[in-house]
VEXTOR-850810 format. One line per field, with one value per residue (C-alpha): residue number from 1; x, z, y; residue in three letters. Coordinates in steps of 0.02 Angstrom, whole numbers, plus 50000, padded with zeros to 5 digits. Example, Ala and Ser with C-alpha at 12.3 -4.5 7.8 and 13.67 -1.06 7.14 Angstrom:
BEGIN
nr <- c(1, 2)
xx <- c(50615, 50684)
zz <- c(50390, 50357)
yy <- c(49775, 49947)
rest <- c(ALA, SER)
//
This chain:
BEGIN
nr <- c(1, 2, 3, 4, 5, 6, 7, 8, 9, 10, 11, 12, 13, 14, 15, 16, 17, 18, 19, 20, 21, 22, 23, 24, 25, 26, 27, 28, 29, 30, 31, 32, 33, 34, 35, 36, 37, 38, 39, 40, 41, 42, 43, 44, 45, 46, 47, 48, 49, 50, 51, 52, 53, 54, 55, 56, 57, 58, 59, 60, 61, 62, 63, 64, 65, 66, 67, 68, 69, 70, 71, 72, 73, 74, 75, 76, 77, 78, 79, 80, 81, 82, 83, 84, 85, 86, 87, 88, 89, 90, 91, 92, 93, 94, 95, 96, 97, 98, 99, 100, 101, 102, 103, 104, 105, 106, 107, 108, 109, 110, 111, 112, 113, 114, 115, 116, 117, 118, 119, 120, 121, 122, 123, 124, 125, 126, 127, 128, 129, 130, 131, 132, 133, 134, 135, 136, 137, 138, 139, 140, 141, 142, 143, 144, 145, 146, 147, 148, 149, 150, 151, 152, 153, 154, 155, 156, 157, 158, 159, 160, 161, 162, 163, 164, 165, 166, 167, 168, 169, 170, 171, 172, 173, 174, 175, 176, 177, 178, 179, 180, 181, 182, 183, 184, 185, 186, 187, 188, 189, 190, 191, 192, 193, 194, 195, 196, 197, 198, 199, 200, 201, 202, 203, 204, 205, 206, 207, 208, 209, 210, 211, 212, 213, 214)
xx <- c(54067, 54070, 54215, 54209, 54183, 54350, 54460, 54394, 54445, 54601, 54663, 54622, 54710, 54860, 54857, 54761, 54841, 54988, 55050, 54894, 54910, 55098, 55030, 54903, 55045, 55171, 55004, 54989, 55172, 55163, 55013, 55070, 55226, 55161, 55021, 55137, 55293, 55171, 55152, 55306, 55349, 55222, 55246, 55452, 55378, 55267, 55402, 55461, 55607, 55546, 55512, 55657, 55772, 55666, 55719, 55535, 55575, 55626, 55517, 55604, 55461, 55555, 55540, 55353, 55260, 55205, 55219, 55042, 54957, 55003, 54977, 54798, 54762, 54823, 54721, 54542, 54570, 54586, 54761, 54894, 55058, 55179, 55123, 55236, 55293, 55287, 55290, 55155, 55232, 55367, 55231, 55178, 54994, 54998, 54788, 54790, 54949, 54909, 54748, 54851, 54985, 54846, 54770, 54923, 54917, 54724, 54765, 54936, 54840, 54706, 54815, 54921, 54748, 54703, 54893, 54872, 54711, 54775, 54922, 54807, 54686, 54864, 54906, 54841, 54726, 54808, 54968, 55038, 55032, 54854, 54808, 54913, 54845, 54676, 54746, 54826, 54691, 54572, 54717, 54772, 54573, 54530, 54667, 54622, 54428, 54469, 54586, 54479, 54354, 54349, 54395, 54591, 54707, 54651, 54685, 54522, 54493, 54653, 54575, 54396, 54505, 54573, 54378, 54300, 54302, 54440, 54341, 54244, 54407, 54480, 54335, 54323, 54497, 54488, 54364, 54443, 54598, 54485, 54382, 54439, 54530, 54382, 54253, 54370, 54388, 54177, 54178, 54285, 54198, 54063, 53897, 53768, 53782, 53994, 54019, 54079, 54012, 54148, 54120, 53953, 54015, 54147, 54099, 53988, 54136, 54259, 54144, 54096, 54275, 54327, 54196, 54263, 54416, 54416)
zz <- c(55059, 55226, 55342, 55345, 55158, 55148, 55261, 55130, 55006, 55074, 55128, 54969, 54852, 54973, 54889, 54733, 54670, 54762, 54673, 54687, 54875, 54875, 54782, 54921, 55057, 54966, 54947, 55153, 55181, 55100, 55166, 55356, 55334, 55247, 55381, 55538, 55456, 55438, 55627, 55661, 55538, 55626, 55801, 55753, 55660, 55805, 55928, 55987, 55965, 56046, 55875, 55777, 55924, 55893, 55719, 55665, 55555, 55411, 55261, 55305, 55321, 55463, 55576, 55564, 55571, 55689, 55639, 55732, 55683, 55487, 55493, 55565, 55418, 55280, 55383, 55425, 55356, 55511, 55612, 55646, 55624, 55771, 55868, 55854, 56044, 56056, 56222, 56237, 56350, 56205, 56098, 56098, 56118, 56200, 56151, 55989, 55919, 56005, 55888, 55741, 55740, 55761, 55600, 55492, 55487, 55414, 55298, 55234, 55159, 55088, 54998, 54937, 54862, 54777, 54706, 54642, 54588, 54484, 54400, 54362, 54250, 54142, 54153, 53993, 54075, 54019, 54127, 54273, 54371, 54319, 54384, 54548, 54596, 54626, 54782, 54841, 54831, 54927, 55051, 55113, 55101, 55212, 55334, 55345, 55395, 55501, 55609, 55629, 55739, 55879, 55985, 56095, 56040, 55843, 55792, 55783, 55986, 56001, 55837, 55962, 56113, 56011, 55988, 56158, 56304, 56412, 56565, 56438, 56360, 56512, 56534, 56389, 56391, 56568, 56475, 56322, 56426, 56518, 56422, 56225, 56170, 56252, 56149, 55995, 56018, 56018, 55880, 55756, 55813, 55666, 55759, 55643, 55482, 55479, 55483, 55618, 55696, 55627, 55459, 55464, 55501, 55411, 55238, 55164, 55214, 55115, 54994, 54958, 54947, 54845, 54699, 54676, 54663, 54577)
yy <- c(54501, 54432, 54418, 54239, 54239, 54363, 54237, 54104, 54180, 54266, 54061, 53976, 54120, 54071, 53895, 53919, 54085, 54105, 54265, 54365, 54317, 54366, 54547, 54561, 54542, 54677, 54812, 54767, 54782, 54947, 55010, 54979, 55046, 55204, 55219, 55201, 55308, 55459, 55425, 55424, 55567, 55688, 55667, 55707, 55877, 55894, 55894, 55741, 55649, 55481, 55389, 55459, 55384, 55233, 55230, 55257, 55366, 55232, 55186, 55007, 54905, 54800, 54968, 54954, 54776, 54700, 54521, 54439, 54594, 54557, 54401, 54433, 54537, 54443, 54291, 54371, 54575, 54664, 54681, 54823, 54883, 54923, 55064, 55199, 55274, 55447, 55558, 55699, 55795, 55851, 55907, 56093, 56052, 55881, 55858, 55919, 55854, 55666, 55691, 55729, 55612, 55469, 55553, 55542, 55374, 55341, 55498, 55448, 55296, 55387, 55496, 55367, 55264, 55436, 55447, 55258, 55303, 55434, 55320, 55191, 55308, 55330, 55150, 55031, 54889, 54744, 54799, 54695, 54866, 54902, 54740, 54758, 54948, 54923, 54784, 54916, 55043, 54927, 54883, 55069, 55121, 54995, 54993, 55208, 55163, 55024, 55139, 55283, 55169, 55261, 55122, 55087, 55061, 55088, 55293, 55328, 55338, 55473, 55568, 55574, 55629, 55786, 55873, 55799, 55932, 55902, 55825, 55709, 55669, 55593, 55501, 55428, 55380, 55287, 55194, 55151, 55083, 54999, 54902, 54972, 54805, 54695, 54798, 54795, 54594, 54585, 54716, 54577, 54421, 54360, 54385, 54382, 54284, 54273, 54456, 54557, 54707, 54793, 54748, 54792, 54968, 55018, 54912, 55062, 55192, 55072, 55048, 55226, 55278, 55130, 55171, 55350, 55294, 55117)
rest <- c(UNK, UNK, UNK, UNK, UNK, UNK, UNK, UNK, UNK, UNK, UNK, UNK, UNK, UNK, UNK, UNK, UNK, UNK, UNK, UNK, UNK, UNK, UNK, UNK, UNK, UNK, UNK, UNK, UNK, UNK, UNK, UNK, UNK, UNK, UNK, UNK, UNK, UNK, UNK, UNK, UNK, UNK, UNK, UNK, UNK, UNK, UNK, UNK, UNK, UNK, UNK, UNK, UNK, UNK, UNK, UNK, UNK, UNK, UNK, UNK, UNK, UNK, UNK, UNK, UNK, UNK, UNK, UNK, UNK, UNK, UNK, UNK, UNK, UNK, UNK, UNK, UNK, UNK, UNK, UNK, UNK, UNK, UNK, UNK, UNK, UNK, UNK, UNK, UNK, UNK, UNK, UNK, UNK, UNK, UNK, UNK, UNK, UNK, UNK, UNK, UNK, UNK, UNK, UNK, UNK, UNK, UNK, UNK, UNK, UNK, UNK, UNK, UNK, UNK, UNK, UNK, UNK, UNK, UNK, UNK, UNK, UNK, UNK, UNK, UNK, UNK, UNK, UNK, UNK, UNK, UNK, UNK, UNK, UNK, UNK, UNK, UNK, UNK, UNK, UNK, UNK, UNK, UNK, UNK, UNK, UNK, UNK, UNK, UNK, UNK, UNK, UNK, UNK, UNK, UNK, UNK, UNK, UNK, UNK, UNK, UNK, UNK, UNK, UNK, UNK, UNK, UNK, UNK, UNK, UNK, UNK, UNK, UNK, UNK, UNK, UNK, UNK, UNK, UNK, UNK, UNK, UNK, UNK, UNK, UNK, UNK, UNK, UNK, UNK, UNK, UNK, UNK, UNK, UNK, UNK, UNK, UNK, UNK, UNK, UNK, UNK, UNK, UNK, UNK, UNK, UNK, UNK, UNK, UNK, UNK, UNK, UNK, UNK, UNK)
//
């Protein structure tokens, strides 16, 4: 599907189905918060105190979202949660740890799609549950993808940082603050035929994962 045809969709289940929309916003809710709580959550083990004094370290989804970037993916699929602070210069190996905690988000919602994966398979299909899990799969698999773009500020461009050589690194980082968030803004627009660059990128990932685990 296209990302214009997704918004469609996404806008008239708002008004047409209201509760499959509402199910869709609890699987995001949960998702985020999972996603930026394993942030949090890692760069404490890792270290440093920064998020835990920000009182990231909460399953409370009000510690988490970021209210334009949920609103932009309920809307058109792609947003973000609120970025969780951390200082680098508390963590034992500043490169390799920064690298890390940006994993934990992507992989905290991969792992929870596999563990929802594996309750649906004892779950009877006619369940409200049933019907609910596979949202959720979908949500937290593509949220993961999405982030591991390797483009700032998404997780994906710290995750790169950790294996580039350190000269390249900085480099690439000057860059990325530089021009990451105009590249990211051309990467969502709908170019060719209402779908985004983006979306032409990441939709076999998400779709690859999604069929061994749907």
């Amino acid at each position: 599907m296209s990302r214009f045809g997704y918004t469609t969709l996404m806008l008239s289940t708002l008004f047409t189905n209201p509760i499959v929309f509402i199910i869709w916003a609890i699987s995001l809710v949960v998702a985020l918060t999972i996603h930026e709580y394993a942030h949090a959550k890692t760069a404490d083990y890792l270290g440093d105190p920064t998020p835990r004094a920000n009182g990231r370290i909460t399953l409370d989804p009000r510690a988490h979202l970021d209210p334009l970037g949920t609103i932009l993916i309920l809307i058109v699929g792609f947003g973000w949660g609120r970025p969780v602070e951390f200082d680098p210069y508390n963590l034992r190996n500043p490169k390799r740890d920064t690298a890390l905690i940006a994993l934990a988000g992507p992989a905290s919602n991969i792992v929870l799609a596999i563990i929802l994966s594996i309750l649906s398979s004892f779950l009877g299909a006619g369940s409200l549950i049933a019907s609910i899990i596979p949202l959720m799969i979908m949500m937290n698999i593509s949220l993961a993808i999405f982030n591991l773009v390797p483009v700032f500020p998404l997780d994906g461009e710290k995750i790169l940082k950790g294996f580039l050589p350190t000269e390249l690194a900085v480099e690439y980082d000057n860059l990325m603050h530089q021009y990451g968030t105009l590249i990211l803004i051309m990467l969502l627009l709908p170019i060719a035929s209402g779908s985004s660059p983006i979306s032409v990128l990441i939709s076999p990932a998400i779709s690859f994962v999604s069929n061994l685990l749907l």
